[in-house]
C-alpha positions as a printed Julia matrix, in Angstrom:
435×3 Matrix{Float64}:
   0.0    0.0     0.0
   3.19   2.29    0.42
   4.18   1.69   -2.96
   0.5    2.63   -3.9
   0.87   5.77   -2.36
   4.18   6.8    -3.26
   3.08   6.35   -6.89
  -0.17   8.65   -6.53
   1.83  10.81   -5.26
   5.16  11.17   -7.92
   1.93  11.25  -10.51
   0.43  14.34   -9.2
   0.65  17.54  -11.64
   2.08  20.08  -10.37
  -0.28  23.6   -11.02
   0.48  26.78  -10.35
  -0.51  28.36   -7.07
  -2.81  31.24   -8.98
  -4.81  28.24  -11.03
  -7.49  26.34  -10.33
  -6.41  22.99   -8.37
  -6.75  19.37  -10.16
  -8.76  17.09   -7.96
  -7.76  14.27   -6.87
  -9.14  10.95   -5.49
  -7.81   8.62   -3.23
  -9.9    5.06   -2.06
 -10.2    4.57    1.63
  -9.66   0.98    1.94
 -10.15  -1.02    5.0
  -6.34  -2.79    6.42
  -4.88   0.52    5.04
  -1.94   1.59    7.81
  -2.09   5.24    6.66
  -6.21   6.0     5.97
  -9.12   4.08    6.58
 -12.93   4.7     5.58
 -15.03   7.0     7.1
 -18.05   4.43    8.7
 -21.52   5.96    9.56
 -23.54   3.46   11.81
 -25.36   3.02   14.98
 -22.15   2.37   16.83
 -19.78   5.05   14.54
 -20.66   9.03   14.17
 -24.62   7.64   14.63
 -25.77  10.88   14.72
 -24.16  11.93   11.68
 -26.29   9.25    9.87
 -29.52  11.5    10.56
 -28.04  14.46    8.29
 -27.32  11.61    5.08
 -30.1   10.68    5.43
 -31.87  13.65    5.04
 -29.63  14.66    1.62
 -30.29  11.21    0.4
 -33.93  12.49    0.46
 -33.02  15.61   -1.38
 -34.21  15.06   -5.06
 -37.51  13.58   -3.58
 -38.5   17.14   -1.93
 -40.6   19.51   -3.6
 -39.13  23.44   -3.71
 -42.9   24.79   -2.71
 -44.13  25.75   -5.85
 -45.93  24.58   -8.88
 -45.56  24.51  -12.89
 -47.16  23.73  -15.8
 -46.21  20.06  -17.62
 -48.02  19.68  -21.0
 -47.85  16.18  -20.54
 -48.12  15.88  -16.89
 -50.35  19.13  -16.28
 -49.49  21.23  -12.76
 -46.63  19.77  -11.13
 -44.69  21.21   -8.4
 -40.97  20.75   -9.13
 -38.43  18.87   -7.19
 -34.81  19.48   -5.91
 -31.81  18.0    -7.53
 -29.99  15.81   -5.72
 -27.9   17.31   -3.32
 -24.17  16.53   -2.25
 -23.04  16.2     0.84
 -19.04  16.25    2.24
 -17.16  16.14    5.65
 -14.6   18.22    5.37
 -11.78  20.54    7.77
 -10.46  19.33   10.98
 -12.72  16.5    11.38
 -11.18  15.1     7.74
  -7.8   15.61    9.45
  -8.31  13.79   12.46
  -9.71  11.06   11.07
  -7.47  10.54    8.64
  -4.91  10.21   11.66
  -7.0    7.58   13.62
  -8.96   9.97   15.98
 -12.7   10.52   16.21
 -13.13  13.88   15.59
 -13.77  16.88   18.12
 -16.11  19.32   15.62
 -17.89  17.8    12.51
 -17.76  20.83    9.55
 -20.1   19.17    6.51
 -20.44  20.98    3.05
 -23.1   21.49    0.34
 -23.85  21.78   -3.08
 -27.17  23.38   -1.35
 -27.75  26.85   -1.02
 -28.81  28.12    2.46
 -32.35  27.79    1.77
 -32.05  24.21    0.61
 -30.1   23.4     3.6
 -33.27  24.43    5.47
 -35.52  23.01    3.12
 -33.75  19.51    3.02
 -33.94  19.54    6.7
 -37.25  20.55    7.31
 -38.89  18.53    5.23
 -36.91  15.4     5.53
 -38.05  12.29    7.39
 -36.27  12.76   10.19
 -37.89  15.37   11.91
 -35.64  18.18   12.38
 -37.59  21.22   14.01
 -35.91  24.79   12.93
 -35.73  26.8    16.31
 -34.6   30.21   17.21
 -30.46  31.01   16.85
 -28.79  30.55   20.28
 -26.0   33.53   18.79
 -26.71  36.92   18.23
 -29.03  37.38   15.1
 -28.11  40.25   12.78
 -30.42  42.98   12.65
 -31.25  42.2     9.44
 -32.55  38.61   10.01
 -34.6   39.65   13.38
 -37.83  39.76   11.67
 -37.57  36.38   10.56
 -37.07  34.82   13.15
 -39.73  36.6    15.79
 -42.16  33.54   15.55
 -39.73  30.62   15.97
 -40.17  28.91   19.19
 -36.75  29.73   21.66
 -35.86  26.07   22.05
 -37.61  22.9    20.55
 -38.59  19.67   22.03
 -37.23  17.72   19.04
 -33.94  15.82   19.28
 -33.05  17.16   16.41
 -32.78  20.98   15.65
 -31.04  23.22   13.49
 -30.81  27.3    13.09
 -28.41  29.6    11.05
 -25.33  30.54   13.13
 -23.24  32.84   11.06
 -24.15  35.29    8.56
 -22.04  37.9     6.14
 -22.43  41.57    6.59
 -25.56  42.15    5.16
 -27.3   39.59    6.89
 -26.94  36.63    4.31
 -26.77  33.09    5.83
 -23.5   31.07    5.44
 -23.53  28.41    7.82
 -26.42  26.24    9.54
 -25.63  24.75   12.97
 -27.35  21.12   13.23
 -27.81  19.79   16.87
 -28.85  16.02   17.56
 -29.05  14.43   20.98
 -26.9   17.41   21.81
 -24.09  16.8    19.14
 -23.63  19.85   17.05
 -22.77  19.69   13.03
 -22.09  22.7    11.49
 -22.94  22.68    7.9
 -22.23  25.78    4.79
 -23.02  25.85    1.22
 -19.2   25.5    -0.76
 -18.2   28.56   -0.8
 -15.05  31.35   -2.06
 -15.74  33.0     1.72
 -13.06  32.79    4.05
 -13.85  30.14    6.86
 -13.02  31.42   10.18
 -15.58  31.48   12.07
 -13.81  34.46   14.06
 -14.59  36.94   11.15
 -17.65  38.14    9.6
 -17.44  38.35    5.61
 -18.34  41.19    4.01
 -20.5   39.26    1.6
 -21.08  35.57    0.78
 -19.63  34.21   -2.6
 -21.09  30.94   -3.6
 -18.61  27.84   -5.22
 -19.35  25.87   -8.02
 -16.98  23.01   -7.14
 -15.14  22.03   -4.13
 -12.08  22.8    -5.79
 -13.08  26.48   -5.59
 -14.37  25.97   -2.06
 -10.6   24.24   -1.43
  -8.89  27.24   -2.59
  -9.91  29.72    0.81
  -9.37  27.48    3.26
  -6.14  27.95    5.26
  -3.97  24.8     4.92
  -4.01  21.3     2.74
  -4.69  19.26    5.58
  -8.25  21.14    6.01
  -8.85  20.84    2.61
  -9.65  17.39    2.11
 -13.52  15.86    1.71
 -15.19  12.99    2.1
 -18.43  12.6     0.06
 -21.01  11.14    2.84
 -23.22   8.71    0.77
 -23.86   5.93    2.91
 -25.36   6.44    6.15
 -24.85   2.78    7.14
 -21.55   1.53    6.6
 -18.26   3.07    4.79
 -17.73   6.17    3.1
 -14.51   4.8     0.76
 -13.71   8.21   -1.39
 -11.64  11.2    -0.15
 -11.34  14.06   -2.71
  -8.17  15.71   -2.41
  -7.98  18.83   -4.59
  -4.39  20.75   -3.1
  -2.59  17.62   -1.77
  -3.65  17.49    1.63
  -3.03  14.05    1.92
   0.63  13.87    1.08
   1.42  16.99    3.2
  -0.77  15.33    6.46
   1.0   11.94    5.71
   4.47  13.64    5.88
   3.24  16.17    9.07
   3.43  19.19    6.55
   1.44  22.33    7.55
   1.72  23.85    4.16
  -1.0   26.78    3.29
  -2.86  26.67    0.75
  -1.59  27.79   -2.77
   0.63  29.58   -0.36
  -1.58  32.46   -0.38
  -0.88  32.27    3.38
  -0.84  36.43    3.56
  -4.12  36.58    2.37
  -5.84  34.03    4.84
  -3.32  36.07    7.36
  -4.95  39.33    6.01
  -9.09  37.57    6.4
  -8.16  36.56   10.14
  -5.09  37.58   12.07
  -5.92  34.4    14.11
  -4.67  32.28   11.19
  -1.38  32.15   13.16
  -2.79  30.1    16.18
  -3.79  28.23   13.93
  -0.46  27.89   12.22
   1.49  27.28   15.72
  -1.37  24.94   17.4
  -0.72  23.06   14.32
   2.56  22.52   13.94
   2.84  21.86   17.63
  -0.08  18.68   17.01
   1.75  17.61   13.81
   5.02  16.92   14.54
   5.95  19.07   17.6
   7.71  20.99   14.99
   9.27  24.82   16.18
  11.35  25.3    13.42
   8.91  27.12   11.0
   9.85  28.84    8.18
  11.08  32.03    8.97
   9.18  33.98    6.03
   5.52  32.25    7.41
   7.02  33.57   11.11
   7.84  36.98    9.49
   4.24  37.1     8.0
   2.3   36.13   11.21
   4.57  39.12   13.23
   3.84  41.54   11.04
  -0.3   40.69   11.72
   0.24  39.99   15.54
  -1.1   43.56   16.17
  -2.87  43.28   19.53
  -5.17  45.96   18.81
  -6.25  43.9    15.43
  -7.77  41.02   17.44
 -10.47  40.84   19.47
  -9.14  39.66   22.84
 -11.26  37.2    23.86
 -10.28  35.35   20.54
  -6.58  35.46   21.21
  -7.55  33.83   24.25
  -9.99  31.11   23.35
  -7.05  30.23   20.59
  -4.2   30.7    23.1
  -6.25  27.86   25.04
  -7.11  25.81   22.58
  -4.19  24.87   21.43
  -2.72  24.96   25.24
  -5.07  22.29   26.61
  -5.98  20.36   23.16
  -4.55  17.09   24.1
  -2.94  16.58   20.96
  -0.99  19.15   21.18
   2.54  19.67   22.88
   2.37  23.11   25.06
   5.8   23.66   25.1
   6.3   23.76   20.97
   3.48  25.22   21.0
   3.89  28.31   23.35
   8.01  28.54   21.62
   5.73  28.63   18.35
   4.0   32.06   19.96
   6.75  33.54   21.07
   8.61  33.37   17.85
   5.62  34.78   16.06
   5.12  37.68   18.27
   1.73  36.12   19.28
   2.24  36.27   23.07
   1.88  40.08   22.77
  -1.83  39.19   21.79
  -2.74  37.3    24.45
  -0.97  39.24   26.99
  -0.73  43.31   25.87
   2.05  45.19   27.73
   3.05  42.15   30.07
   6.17  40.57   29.81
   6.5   36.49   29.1
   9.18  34.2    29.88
   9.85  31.39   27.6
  13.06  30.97   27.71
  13.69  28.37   30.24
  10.3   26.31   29.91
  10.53  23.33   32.29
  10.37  19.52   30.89
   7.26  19.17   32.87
   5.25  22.37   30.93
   1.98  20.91   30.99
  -1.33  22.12   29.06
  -2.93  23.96   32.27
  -4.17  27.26   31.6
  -3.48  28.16   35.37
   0.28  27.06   36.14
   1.01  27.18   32.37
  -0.17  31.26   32.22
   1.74  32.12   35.69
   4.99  30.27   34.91
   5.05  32.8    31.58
   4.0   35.93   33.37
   5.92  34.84   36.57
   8.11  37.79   36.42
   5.15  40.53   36.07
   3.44  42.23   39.2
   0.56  39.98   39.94
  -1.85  42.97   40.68
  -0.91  43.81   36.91
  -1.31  40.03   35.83
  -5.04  40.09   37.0
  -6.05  43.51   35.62
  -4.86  42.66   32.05
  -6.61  39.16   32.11
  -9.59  40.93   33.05
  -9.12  43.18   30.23
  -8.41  40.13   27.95
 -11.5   38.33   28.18
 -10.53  35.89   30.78
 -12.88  35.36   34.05
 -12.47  36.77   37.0
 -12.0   33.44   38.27
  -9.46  32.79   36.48
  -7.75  36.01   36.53
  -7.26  35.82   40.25
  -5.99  32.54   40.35
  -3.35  33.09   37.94
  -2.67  36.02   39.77
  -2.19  34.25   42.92
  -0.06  31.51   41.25
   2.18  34.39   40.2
   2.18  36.1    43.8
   3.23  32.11   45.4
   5.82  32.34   43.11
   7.45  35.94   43.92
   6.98  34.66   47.5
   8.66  31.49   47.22
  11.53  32.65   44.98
  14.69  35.7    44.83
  11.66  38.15   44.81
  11.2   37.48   48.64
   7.96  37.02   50.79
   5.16  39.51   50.28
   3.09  39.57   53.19
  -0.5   40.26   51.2
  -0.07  37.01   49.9
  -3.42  36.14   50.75
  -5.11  39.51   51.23
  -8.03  40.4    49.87
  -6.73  41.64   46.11
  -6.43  37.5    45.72
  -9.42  36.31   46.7
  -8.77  32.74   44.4
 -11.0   30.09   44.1
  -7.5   27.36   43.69
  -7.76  23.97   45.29
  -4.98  23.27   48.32
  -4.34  20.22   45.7
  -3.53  22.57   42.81
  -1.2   24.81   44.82
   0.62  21.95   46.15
   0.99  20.71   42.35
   2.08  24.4    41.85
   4.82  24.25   44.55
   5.93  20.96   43.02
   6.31  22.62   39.73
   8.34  25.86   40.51
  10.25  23.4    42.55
   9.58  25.51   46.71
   8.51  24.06   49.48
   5.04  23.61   49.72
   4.97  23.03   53.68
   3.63  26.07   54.59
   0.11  26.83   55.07
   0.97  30.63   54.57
   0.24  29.86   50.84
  -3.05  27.95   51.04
């Protein structure tokens, strides 16, 4: 199967970046070390079978008006068959043997098929009122849907463009939520809001503004009850995840850099999953820099990103925080304190408390809480890490401050996560002064 591989992959053409990518196709084959098929059944994904099903349904569901047939008199028209394809990060992971964390489907569906498809499917999907903030421009529609349903299975809109223009659908079932967008030219973060929504004609065009080639593979989902066998591969995804390649897409890198500052968690979380890689190209590291403005992101997305690639547990934190500090990300998360990478212990772990205060160990903790506050963390967590900071100043060359545990520090830390702090920075954790 190597050899197979190998030779799909010396026969690729090689296009340039600006042109439109040749797709390619690659058979998931069960006993295949390097990518197996993507199963839908009662025991695998089961809730993703509810969603096939109702596309398999698609060219069997009238579009709500009628026509005239000379042969057949009035007839009311029916949809075309509609396509359906996992795609992004849950593509990735399974392709690497892991169930995945976030399901992202695509259409050849408009918005208003999407809703159509599910609404009048078999299934029983109930459309309910948006649990995010609806753009002014959609309110109207939306004043006599019911705030939450009693069905199983709901869906609602959950991102729009500018002027108010649907682009994705969010599809909850038993609790598990599917996001699902027509193929589009739009950029995909769902941290930005496009100015308008350009439709695709092909997934090749919806391949072409999405960040890297390991997002940009699909799997068409045609059987709801046993294996989905084809992955479409239109920018060579596959080779690059294979290898542990994070490799943008037609190197247009800027651009996606340009859409979404936030590309460059991306980029580091990443790398950091891949391969545990920190030496990145020094002109993608150049790019990302020159867009790690901290007044260009909204704060509490540096932090949700800073965490997310902290705690995922595929990730290694210590690659992964080196990967923010060469890219002059830090400065995002943390505006005007100072971080300390430099000596990162063996034992960094993924903990968003001792993690946070071993970088900011060396900044006044009073200061430490006040700019969490002002970066979207909770106050919760803000005085913890605060305190974690102030143990350490106590315990170390700064010298015992006696408002250790005034007021200012009111935390909410267990005695077992200081004494797992203590252990850490390597003081004595003895003393109940600290607790």
């Amino acid at each position: 199967m190597d050899k197979i591989f190998s030779k799909f992959i010396e026969m690729r053409v090689e296009k340039d970046s600006k042109e439109t990518p040749i797709i390619s196709k690659i058979k998931l084959q069960k006993g295949n070390r390097e990518f197996s098929p993507f199963t839908v059944n009662k025991n695998s994904h089961a809730n993703l079978r509810y969603i096939i099903q109702a596309f398999a349904e698609s060219p069997k569901i009238g579009v709500g008006y009628t026509t005239i047939d000379k042969s057949k008199g009035e007839i009311e028209p029916q949809l075309k068959k509609k396509s359906l394809y996992l795609t992004g990060g849950a593509v990735r992971d399974h392709l690497k043997g892991k169930t995945p964390r976030n399901y992202d489907l695509v259409t050849d569906a408009t918005p208003s098929e999407i809703e159509m498809i599910l609404s009048k499917s078999q299934e029983g999907f109930v459309k309910i009122q948006p649990k995010v903030a609806i753009p002014p421009q959609k309110k109207r529609d939306y004043l006599n849907l019911p705030v939450s349903g009693n069905s199983e299975k709901v869906f609602y809109p959950c991102r729009w463009d500018s002027s108010g223009k649907e682009l994705e659908i969010c599809v909850e079932i038993k609790g598990e939520k599917f996001y699902l967008a027509t193929l589009s030219r739009t950029p995909k973060s769902r941290n930005i809001t496009p100015s308008e929504s350009i439709a695709a004609t092909s997934i090749e065009e919806d391949a072409a503004n999405r960040d890297f080639t390991i997002n940009a593979l699909y799997i068409p989902l045609n059987n709801s009850d046993g294996d989905n066998v084809d992955l479409l591969d239109p920018v060579g995804g596959a080779h690059d995840l294979k290898k542990g390649a994070l490799v943008p897409v037609n190197d247009e890198f800027e651009d996606r850099l340009k859409e979404d500052p936030s590309t460059g968690f991306r980029y580091a979380k990443f790398n950091s999953r891949l391969n545990g890689n920190t030496n990145l190209p020094k002109k993608h590291i150049d790019l990302i820099a020159n867009h790690a403005n901290p007044y260009s992101f909204d704060a509490k997305v540096a932090k949700d990103e800073y965490i997310n690639g902290l705690e995922h547990p595929d990730s290694n934190p210590r690659n992964f925080i080196k990967n923010l500090d060469y890219s002059n990300l830090l400065s995002t998360v943390f505006p005007g304190l100072e971080f300390s990478v430099e000596d990162l212990p063996s034992n960094f772990m993924g903990d968003r408390w001792m993690s946070t205060a071993w970088i900011l160990r060396k900044n006044n903790p009073g200061y430490v809480k006040q700019i969490l506050l002002n970066s979207g963390w909770t106050a919760q967590e803000a005085s913890d890490i605060a305190h974690l900071v102030k143990i350490y100043q106590g315990s170390s060359r700064y010298g015992r401050s006696e408002d250790l545990n005034s007021g200012c520090f009111q935390h909410g830390l267990t005695q077992g996560k200081i004494k797992d702090w203590m252990k850490f920075i390597g003081a004595d954790d003895n003393s109940s002064y600290y607790y």
